[in-house]
C-alpha positions in Angstrom: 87.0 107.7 88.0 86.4 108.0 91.7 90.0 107.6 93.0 93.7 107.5 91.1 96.2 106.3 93.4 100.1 107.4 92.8 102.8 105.3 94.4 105.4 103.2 94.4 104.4 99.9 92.9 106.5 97.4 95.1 105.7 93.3 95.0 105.8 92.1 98.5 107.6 89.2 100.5 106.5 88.2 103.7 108.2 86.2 105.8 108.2 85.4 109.7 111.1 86.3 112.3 112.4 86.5 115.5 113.3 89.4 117.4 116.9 88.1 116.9 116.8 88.5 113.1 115.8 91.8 113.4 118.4 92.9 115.9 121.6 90.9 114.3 120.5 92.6 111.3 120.5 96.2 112.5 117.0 96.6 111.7 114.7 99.4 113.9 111.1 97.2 114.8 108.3 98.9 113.3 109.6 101.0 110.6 111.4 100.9 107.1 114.4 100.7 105.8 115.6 101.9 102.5 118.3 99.7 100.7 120.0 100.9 97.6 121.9 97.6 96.6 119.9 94.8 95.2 123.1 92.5 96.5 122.3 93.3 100.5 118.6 92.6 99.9 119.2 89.0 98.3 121.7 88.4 101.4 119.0 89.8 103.8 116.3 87.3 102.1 119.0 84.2 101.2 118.2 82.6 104.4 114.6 82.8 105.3 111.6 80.8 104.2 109.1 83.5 102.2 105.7 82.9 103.3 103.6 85.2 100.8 104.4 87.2 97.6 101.9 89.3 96.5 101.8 93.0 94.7 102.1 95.8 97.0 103.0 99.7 97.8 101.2 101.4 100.6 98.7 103.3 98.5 98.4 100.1 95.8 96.8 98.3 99.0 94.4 101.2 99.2 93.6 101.0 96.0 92.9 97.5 95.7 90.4 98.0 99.1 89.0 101.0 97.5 88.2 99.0 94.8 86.9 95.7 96.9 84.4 98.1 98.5 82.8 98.6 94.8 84.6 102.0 93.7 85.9 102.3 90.2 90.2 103.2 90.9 92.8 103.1 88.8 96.7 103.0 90.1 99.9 104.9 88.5 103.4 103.0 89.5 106.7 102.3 87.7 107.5 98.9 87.0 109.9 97.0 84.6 108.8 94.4 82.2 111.0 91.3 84.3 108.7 88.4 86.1 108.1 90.6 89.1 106.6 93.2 87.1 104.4 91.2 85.4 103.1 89.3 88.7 102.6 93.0 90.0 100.3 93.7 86.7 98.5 91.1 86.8 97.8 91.5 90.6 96.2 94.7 89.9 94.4 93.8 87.3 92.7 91.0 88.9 91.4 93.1 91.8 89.7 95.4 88.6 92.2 98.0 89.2 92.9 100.1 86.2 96.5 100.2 85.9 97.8 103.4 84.0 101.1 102.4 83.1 102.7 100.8 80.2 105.6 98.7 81.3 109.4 98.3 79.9 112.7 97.0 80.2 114.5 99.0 82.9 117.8 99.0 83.7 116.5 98.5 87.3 114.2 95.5 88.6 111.0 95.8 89.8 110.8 97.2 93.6 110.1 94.7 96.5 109.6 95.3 100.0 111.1 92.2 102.5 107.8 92.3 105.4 109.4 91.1 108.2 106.8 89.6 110.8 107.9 89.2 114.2 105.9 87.2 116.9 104.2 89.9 118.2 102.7 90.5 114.7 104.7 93.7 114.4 106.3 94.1 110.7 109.8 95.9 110.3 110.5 96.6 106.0 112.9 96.6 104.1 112.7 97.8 100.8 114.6 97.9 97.6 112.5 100.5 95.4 114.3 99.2 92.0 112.4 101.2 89.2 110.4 102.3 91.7 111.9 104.8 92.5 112.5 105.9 89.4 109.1 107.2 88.8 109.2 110.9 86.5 106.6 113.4 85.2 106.4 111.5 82.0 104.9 108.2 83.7 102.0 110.2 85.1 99.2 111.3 82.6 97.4 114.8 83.7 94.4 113.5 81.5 93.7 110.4 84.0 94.5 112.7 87.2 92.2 115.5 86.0 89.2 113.0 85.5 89.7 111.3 88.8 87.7 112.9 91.6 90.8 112.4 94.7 94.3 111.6 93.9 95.9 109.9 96.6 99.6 110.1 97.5 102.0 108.4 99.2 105.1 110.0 101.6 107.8 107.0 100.4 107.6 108.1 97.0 108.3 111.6 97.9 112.1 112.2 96.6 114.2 114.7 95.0 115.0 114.9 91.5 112.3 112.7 89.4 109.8 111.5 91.9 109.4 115.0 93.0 108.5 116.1 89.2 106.1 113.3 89.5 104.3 114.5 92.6 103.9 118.0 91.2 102.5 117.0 88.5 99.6 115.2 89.6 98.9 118.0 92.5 99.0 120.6 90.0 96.0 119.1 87.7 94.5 117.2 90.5 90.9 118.7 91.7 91.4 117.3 95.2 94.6 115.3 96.8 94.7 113.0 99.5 98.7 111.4 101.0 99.3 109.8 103.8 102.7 110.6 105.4 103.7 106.8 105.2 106.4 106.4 108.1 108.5 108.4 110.5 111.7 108.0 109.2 110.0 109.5 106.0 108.6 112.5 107.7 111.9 113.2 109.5 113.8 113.2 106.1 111.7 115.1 104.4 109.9 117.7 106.9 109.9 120.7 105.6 108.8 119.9 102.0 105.9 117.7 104.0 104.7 120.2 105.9 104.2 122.8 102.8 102.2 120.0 101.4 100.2 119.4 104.3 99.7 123.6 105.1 99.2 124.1 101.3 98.6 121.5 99.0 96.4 118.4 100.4 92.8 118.4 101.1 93.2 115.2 103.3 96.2 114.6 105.1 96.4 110.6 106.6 99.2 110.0 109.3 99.9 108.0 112.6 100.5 109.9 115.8 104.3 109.5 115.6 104.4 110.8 112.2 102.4 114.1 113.4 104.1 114.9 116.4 107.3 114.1 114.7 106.3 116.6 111.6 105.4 119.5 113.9 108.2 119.0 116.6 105.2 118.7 118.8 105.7 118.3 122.6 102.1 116.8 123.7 98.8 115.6 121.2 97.4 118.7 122.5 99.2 120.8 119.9 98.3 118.1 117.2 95.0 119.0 117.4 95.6 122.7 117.6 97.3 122.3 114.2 95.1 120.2 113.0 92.1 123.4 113.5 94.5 125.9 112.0 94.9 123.5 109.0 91.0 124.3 107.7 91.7 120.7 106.0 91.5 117.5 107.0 93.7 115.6 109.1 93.4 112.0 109.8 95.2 110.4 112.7 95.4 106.7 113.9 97.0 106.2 117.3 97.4 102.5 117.6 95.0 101.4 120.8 94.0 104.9 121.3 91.6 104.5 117.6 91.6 107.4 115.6 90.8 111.1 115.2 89.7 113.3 112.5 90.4 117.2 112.2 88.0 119.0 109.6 88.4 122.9 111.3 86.9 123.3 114.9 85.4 119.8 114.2 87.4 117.3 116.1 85.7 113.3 115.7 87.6 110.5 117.6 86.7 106.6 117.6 87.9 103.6 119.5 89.5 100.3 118.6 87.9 97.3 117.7 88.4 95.1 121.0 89.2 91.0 121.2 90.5 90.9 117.7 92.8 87.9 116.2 95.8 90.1 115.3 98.1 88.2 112.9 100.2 90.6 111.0 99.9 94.5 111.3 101.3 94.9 107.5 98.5 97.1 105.8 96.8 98.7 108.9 97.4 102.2 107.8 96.6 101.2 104.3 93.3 99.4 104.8 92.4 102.7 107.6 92.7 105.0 104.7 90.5 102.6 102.3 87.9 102.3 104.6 88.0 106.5 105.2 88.0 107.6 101.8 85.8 105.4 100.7 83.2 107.0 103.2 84.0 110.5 101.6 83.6 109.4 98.6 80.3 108.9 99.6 79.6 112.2 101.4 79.2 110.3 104.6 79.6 112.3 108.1 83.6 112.1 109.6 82.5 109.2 112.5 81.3 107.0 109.4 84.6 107.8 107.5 86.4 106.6 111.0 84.8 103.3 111.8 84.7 102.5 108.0 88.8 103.3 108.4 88.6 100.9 111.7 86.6 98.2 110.0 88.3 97.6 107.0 91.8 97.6 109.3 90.7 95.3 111.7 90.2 93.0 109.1 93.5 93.5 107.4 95.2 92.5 110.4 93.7 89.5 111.1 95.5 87.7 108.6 98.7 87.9 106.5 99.8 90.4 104.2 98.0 93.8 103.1 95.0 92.9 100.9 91.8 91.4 101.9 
């Protein structure tokens, strides 16, 4: 198998907002917020009109793009054998994903992440990781992760206690790992653990500029790419209308943005980026090839709701 993604296998609601929704709600625009009770999600969602439900998880969405661009994947999250978990199956399956997990009753539900779209097609997340989060060393199989080429990670399932087991586990008998960071708040609660992984562990290292500077407490994007040389890995960064940049060593590649683009909904930027990238790699293509396959398949994403094409 080409790539085995590892992550937390969330269903996904979208729904539209104002900016007064997210402010009389407490909610910080742009990023994600964990909740731990299933009662102040349903209050959160009891008064707005769901546009789209459809299987999700940052690195599921990579997966399924992964797989759209004709790679053979296969995807390791925890659900639980209630309605939601079989919509997320079924999801998978139908985008030939190979879905190495064998579903039960949990005592939690299956996780779902609230996208809330604002008019300026930012999305601000809420998420209720249910079984999700649950995720232990005995969900992943070292068999399927040793005959997969690239494992690829994501930051929100990053957690102490099972999900952490997890995560060893598939570095330890993985032959190369990809993770992207996922989102600040993320980084900032977890940042020394991160950065061991990124220094020591991961062969590819995806993250947005916020997430970078905010990992090495860095002052300009000048020492970004300083730490990116040191890291003799590589480190890909996307920095909104900037484009991106990728760090392999003293090779430093950088590419623009896609100009006079539709932009709809920004949910699965990051997700499609990382699609498009490794799927280059895969293919031993050259890092500017990696990049605008990265820009290409995210310029599409966002040209339309919700995170798969």
């Amino acid at each position: 198998m080409k790539i085995l993604g590892i992550g937390n296998a969330i269903v996904d609601v979208i729904c539209r907002v104002d900016e007064n929704f997210i402010n009389n709600n407490k909610l910080t625009k742009g990023t994600m917020k964990l909740i731990f009770d299933d009662k102040e999600f349903q209050s959160i969602l009891s008064n707005l009109k769901i546009e789209k439900t459809i299987s999700g998880g940052s690195v599921a969405n990579s997966i399924v793009g992964l797989s759209q661009l004709g790679n053979k994947v296969g995807f390791i999250g925890k659900v639980s054998d209630d309605n939601l978990g079989r919509k997320y199956e079924d999801g998978l399956k139908s985008e030939k994903v190979e879905y190495f997990y064998s579903k039960k009753k949990e005592e939690l539900p299956t996780g779902t992440c609230l996208i809330l779209v604002t008019p300026d097609s930012e999305r601000t997340m809420c998420t209720f990781l249910g079984t999700a989060g649950k995720i232990n060393e005995n969900d992943v199989n070292a068999d399927v992760v040793k005959n997969s080429e690239i494992i690829f990670l994501e930051g929100y399932l990053w957690d102490e206690g099972e999900p952490k087991k997890a995560f060893e586990k598939a570095i330890n008998n993985a032959n190369k790992v990809a993770m992207s960071l996922s989102d600040q708040f993320c980084v900032d609660r977890h940042k020394t653990h991160f950065l061991d992984l990124v220094k020591n562990k991961l062969d590819i290292t995806f993250a947005n500029e916020q997430e970078i500077m905010s990992l090495i407490d860095a002052k300009d994007f000048g020492e970004v790419i300083n730490f990116g040389k040191s890291l003799r890995k590589i480190l890909v960064i996307t920095r909104g209308e900037k484009g991106a940049i990728s760090i392999d060593g003293e090779k430093v590649v950088e590419n623009g943005i896609e100009k006079n683009l539709n932009i709809v909904d920004l949910t699965g930027a990051g997700d499609l980026f990382a699609s498009g990238f490794l799927h280059e790699y895969l293919n031993n293509s050259e890092q500017i090839e990696c990049l605008n396959k990265g820009r290409e398949m995210s310029s599409k994403i966002i040209q339309q709701m919700g995170a798969r094409l």
